[in-house]
BAMAR-837785 format. One line per field, with one value per residue: residue number from 0; residue in one letter; x, y, z of N, C-alpha, C in turn. Coordinates in steps of 0.05 Angstrom, whole numbers, plus 5000, padded with zeros to 4 digits. Example, Ala and Ser with C-alpha at 12.3 -4.5 7.8 and 13.67 -1.06 7.14 Angstrom:
2
k <- [0/1] .
r <- [a/s] .
n.X <- [5264/5257] .
n.Y <- [4886/4955] .
n.Z <- [5156/5142] .
ca.X <- [5246/5273] .
ca.Y <- [4910/4979] .
ca.Z <- [5156/5143] .
c.X <- [5264/5258] .
c.Y <- [4934/5001] .
c.Z <- [5156/5157] .
// end
This chain:
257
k <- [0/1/2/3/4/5/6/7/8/9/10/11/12/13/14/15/16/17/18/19/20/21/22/23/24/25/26/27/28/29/30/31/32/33/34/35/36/37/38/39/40/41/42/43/44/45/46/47/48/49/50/51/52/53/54/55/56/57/58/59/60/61/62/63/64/65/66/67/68/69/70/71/72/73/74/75/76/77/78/79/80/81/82/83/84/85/86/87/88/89/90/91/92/93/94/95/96/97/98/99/100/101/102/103/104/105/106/107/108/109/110/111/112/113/114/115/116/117/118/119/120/121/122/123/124/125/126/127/128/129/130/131/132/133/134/135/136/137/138/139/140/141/142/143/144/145/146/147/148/149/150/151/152/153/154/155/156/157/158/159/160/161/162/163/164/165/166/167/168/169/170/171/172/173/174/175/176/177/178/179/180/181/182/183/184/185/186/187/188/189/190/191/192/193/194/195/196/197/198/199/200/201/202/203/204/205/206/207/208/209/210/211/212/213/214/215/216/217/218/219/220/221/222/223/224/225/226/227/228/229/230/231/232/233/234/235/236/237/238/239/240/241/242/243/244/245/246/247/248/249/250/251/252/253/254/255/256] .
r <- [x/x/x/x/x/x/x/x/x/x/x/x/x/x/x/x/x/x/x/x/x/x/x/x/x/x/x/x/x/x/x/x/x/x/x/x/x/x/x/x/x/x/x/x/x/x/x/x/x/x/x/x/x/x/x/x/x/x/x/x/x/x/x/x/x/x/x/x/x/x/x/x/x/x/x/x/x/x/x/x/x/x/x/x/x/x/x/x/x/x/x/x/x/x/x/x/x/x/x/x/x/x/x/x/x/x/x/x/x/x/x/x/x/x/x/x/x/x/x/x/x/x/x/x/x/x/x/x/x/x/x/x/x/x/x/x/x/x/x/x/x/x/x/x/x/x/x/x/x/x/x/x/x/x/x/x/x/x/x/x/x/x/x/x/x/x/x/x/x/x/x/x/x/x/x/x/x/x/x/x/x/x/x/x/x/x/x/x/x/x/x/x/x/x/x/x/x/x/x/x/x/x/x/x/x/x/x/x/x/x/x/x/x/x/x/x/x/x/x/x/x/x/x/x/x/x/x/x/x/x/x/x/x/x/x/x/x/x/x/x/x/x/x/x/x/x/x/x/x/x/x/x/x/x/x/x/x] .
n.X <- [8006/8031/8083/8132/8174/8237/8213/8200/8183/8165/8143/8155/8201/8194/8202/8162/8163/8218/8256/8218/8203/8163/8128/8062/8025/7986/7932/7942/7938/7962/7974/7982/8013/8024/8036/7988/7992/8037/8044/8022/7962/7990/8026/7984/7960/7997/8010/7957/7962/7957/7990/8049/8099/8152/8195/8234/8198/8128/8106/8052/8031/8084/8079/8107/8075/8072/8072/8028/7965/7910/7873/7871/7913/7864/7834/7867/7880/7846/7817/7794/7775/7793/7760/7702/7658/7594/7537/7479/7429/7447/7438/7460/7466/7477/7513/7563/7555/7597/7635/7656/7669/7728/7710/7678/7647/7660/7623/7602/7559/7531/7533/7512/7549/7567/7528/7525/7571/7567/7523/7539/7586/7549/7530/7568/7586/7536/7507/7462/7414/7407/7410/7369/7369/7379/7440/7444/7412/7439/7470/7541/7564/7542/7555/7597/7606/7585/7633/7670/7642/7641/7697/7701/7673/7702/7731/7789/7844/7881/7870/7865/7861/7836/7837/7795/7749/7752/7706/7667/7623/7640/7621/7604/7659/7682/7650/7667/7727/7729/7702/7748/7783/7769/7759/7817/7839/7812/7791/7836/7860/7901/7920/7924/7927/7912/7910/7887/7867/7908/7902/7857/7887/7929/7889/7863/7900/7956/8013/8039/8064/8096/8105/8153/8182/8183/8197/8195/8206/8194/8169/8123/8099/8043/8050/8107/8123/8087/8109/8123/8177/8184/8134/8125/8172/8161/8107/8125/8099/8095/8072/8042/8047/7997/7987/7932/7870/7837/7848/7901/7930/7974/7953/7941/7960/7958/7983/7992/8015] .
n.Y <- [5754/5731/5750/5730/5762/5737/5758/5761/5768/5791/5790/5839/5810/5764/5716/5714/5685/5678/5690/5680/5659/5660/5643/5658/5638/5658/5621/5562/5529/5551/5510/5524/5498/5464/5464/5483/5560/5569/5604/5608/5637/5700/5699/5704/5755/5789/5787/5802/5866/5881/5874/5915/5931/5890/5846/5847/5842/5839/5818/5850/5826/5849/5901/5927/5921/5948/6000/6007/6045/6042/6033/6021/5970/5939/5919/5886/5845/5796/5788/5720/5718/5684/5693/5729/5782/5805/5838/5815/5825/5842/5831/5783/5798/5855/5848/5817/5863/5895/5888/5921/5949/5992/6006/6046/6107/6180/6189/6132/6098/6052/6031/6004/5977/5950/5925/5884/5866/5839/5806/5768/5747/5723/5686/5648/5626/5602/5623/5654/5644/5661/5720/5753/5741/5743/5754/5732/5680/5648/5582/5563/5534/5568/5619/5619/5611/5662/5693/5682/5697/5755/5762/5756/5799/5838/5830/5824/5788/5750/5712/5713/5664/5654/5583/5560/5528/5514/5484/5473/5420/5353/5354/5412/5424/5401/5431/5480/5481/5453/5500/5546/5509/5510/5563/5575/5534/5546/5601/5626/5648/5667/5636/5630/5595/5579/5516/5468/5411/5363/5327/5352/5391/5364/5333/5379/5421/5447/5461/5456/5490/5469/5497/5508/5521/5582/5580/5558/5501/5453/5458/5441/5394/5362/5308/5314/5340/5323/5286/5226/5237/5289/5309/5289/5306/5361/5365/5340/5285/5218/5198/5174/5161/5147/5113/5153/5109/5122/5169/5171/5214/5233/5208/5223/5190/5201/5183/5126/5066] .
n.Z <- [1998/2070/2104/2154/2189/2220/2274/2336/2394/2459/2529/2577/2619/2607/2535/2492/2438/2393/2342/2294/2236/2180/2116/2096/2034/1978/1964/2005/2069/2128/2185/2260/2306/2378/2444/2493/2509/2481/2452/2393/2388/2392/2360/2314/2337/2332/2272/2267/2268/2318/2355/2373/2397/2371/2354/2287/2225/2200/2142/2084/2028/2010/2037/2100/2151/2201/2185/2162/2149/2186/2167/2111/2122/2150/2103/2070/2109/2139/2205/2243/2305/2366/2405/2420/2434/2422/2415/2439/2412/2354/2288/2240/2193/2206/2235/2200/2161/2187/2173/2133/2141/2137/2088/2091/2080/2116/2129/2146/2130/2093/2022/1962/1947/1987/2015/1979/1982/2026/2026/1985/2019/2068/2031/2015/2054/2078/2105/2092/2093/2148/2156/2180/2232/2304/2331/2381/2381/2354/2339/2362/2323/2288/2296/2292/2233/2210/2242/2197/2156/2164/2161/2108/2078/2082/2043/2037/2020/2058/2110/2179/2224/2296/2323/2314/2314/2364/2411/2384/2353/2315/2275/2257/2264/2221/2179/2179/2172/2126/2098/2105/2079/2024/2017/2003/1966/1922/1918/1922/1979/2025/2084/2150/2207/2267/2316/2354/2348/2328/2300/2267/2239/2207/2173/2142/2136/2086/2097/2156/2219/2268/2343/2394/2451/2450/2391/2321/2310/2272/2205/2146/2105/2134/2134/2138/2191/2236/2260/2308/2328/2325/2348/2402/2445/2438/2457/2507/2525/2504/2429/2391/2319/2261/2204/2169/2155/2116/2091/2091/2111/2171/2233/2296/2357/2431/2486/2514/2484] .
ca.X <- [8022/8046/8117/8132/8210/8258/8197/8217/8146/8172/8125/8172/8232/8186/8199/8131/8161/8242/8265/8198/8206/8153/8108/8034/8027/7957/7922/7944/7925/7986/7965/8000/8006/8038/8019/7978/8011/8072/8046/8001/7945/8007/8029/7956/7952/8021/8006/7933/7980/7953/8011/8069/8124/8153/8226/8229/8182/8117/8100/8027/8032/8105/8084/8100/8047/8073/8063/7996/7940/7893/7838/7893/7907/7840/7839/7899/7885/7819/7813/7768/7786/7787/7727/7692/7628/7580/7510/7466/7412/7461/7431/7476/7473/7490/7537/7577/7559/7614/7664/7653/7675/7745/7708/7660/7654/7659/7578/7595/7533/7538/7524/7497/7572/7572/7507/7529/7596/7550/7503/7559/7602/7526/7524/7596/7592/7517/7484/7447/7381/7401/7406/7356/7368/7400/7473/7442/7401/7458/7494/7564/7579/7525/7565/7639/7611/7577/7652/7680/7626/7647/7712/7698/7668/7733/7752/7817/7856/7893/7852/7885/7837/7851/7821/7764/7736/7742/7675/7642/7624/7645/7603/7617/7689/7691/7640/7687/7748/7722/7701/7769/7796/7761/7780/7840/7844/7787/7795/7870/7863/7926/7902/7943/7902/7917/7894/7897/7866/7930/7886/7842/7912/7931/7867/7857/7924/7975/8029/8042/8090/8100/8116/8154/8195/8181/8208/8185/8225/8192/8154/8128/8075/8033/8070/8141/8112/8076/8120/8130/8207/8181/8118/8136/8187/8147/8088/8128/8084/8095/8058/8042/8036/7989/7972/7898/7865/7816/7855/7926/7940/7978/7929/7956/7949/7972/7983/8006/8016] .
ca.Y <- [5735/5747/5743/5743/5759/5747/5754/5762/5778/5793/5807/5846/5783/5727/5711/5690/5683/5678/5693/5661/5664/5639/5647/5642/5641/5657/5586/5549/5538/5539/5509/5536/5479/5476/5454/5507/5573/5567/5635/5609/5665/5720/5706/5706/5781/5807/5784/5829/5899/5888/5877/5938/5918/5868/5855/5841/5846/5826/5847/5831/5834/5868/5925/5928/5927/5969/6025/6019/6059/6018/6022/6001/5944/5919/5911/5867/5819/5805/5763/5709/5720/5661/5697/5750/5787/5818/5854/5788/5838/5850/5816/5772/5816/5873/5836/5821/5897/5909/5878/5934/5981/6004/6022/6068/6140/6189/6188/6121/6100/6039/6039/5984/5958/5951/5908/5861/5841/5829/5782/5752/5732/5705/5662/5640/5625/5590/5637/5684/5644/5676/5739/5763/5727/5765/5738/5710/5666/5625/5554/5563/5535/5584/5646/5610/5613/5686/5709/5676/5722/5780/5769/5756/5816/5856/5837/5818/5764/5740/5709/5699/5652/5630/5568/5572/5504/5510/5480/5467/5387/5345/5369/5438/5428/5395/5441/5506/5476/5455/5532/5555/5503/5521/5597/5582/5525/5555/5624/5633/5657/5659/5625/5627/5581/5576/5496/5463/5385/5354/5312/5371/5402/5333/5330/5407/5444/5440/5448/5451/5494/5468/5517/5499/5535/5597/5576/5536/5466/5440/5459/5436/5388/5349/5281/5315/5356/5308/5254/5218/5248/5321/5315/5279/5328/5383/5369/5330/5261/5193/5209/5161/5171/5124/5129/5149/5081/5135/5181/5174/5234/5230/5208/5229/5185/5208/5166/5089/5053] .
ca.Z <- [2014/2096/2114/2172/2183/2252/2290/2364/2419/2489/2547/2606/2623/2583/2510/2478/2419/2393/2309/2284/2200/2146/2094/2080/2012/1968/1951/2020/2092/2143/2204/2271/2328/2381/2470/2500/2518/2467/2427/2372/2391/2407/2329/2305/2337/2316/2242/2252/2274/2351/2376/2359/2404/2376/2336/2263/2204/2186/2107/2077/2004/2015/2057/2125/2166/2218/2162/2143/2156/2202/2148/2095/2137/2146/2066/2065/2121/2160/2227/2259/2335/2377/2429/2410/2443/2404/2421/2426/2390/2330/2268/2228/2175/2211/2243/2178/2159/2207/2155/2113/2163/2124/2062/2092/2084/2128/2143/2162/2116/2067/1997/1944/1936/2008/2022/1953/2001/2058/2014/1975/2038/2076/2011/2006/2092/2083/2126/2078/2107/2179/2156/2200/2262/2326/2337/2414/2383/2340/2361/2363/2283/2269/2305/2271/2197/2208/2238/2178/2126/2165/2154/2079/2076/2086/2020/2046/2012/2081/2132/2202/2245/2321/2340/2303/2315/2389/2430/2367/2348/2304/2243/2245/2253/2189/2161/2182/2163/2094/2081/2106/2055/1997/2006/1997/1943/1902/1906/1922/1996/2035/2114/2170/2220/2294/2314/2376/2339/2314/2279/2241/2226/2188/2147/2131/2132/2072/2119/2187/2231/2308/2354/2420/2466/2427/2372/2307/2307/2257/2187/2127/2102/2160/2143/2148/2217/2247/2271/2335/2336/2335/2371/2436/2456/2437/2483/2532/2533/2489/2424/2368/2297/2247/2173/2163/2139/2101/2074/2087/2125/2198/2252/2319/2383/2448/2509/2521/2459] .
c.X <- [8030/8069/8119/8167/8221/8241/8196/8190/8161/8143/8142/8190/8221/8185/8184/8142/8196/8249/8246/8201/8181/8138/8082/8024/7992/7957/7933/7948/7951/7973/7991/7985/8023/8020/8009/8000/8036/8065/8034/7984/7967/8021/8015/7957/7981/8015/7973/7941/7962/7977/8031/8099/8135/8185/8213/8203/8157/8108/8075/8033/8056/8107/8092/8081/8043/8073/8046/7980/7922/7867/7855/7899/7891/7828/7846/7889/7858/7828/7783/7787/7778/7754/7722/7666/7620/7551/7490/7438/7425/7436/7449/7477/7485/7516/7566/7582/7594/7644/7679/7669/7705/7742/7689/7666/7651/7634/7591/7567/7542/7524/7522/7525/7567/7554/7521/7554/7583/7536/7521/7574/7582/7524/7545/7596/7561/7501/7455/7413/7373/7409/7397/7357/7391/7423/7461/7431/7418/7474/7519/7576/7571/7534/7594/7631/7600/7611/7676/7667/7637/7671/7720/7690/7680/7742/7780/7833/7872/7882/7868/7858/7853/7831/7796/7743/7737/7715/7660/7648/7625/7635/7616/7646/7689/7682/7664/7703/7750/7724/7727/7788/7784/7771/7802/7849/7832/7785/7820/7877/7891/7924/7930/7922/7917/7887/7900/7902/7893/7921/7869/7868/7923/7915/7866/7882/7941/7997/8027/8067/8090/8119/8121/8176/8206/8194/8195/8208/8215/8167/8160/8101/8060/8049/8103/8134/8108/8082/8126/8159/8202/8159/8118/8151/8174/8119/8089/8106/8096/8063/8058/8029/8024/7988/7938/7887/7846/7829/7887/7937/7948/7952/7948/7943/7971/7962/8006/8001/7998] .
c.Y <- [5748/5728/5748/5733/5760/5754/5745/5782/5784/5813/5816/5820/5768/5731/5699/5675/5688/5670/5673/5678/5646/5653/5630/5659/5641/5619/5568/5554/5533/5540/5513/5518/5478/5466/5491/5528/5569/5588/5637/5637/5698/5723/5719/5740/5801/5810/5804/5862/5903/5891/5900/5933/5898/5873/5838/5852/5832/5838/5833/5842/5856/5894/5914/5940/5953/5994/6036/6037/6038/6014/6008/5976/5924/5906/5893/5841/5828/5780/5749/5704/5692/5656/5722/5756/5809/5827/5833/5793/5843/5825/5807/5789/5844/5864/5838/5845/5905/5898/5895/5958/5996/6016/6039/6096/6163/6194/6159/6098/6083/6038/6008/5956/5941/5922/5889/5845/5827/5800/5751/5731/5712/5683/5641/5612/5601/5600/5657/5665/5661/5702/5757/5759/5744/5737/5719/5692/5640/5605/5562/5556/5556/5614/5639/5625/5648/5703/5709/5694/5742/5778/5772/5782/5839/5861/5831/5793/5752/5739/5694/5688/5638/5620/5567/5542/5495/5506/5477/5438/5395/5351/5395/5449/5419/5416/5475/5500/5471/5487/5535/5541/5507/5549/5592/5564/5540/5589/5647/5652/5647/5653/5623/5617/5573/5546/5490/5426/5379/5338/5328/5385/5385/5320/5347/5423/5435/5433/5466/5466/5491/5482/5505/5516/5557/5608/5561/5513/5456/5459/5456/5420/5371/5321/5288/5320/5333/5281/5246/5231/5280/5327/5306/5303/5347/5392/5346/5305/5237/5199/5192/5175/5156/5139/5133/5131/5094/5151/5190/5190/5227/5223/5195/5213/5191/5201/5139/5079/5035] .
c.Z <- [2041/2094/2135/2179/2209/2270/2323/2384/2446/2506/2578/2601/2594/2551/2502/2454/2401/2357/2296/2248/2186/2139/2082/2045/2002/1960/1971/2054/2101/2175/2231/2289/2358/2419/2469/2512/2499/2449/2400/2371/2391/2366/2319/2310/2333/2280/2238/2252/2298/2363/2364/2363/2395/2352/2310/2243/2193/2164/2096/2051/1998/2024/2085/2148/2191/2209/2149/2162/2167/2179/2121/2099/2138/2118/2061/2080/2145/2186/2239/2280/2350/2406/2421/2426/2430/2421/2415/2410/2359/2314/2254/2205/2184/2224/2223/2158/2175/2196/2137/2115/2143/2091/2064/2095/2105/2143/2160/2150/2083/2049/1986/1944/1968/2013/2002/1970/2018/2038/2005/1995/2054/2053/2011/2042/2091/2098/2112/2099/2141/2181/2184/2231/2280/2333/2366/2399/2356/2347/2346/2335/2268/2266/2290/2246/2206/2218/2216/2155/2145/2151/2117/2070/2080/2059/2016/2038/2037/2099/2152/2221/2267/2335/2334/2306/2346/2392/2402/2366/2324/2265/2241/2257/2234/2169/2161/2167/2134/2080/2080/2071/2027/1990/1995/1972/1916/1899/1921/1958/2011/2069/2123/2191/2240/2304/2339/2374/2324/2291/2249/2227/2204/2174/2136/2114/2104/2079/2146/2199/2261/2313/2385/2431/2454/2403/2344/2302/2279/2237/2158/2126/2129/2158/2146/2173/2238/2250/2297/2342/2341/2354/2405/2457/2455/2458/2504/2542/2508/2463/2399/2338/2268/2218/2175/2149/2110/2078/2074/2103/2155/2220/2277/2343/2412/2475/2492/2492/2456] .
// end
């Protein structure tokens, strides 16, 4: 499980970020929303031990993080980064090799257990057929699910993702977002998920914490979260809120009624 306790970010004067408290728990996704610039991504990299400065406590599995050993760490809690550049020669398997990295030995030089994560996570992710293929030559869902098997390949029961369905279409945001949610119903992963769709946050997430004037105002499930009384104010426009005729869940419109 992450905790994250009194949680207080400052960059020089500006407060990114002001006594942020909660808990992602194994077996559910908590989606983090919120206008642009209000500190979603600035969480996302305090909760991986990038950031140091910062007040309060975050604890993964009741350590504090600011305690671990960086290869200890990487154990506990993996990330999918919101931009990433890679070696457009890498191979997707070597690519996801590079998940492995905190259980290698001093050579440096993986072993049988090693490759079986790699395979396992390509299977889990849907990629094992692109194994072979160099990272340049993958569309954008194809480079998502491959930083999703790396991160599987950590081993890490706590997956922090930001924005992971940026610039991809409509398909493989559903198809991402599905994986994400299966980790976590199906084999007890604890997700912390940085969103920007109000809408994919209100089909996917369990619950929902909006973040506004670096603060969280509001959290809890997407129909407590996601109401015209908290979202309006929060990103400063007129912001309606319907039932999903499909499946019930909030469905966000923003503009003129």
């Amino acid at each position: 499980m992450l905790s994250i306790e009194d949680v207080t970010i400052r960059y020089e004067a500006r407060t990114v970020l002001r006594n942020i408290s909660l808990d992602v728990k194994s077996g559910e996704v908590l989606a983090l929303i919120g206008p642009n610039g209000v500190g979603k991504s600035t969480l996302i990299h305090a909760c991986s031990g990038n950031l140091r400065r910062i007040g309060g406590r975050i604890l993964i599995d009741g350590h504090d993080l600011r305690k671990l050993p960086i290869e200890q760490r990487a154990r506990l809690i993996a990330v999918v980064p919101q931009a990433v550049r890679l070696p457009e020669l890498f191979t997707v398997f070597d690519t996801v090799l590079m998940g492995r990295t905190p259980y290698l030995g001093w050579l440096g030089r993986e072993g049988e257990k090693d490759r079986s994560a790699v395979w396992a996570a390509l299977d889990r992710t849907c990629t094992r057929e692109l194994a072979d293929r160099p990272i340049g030559e993958l569309s954008g869902g194809e480079q998502q699910r491959v930083m999703i098997a790396r991160a599987l390949a950590q081993s890490a029961r706590t997956l922090l993702l930001d924005e992971p369905t940026a610039h991809l279409d409509l398909k493989h945001q559903a198809g991402v977002l599905s994986l994400v949610c299966d980790l976590a119903h199906d084999e007890k992963y604890a997700i912390l998920i940085a969103l920007h769709d109000l809408n994919l946050a209100a089909q996917y997430a369990d619950r929902v914490a909006l973040l506004s004037n670096a603060s969280i105002v509001a959290i809890g499930t997407p129909e407590e979260v996601l109401t015209e009384g908290n979202l309006s104010p929060a990103y400063g426009l007129r912001i309606t809120v319907y039932e999903h005729p499909a499946h019930g869940a909030p469905l966000v419109h923003a503009g003129h009624r």
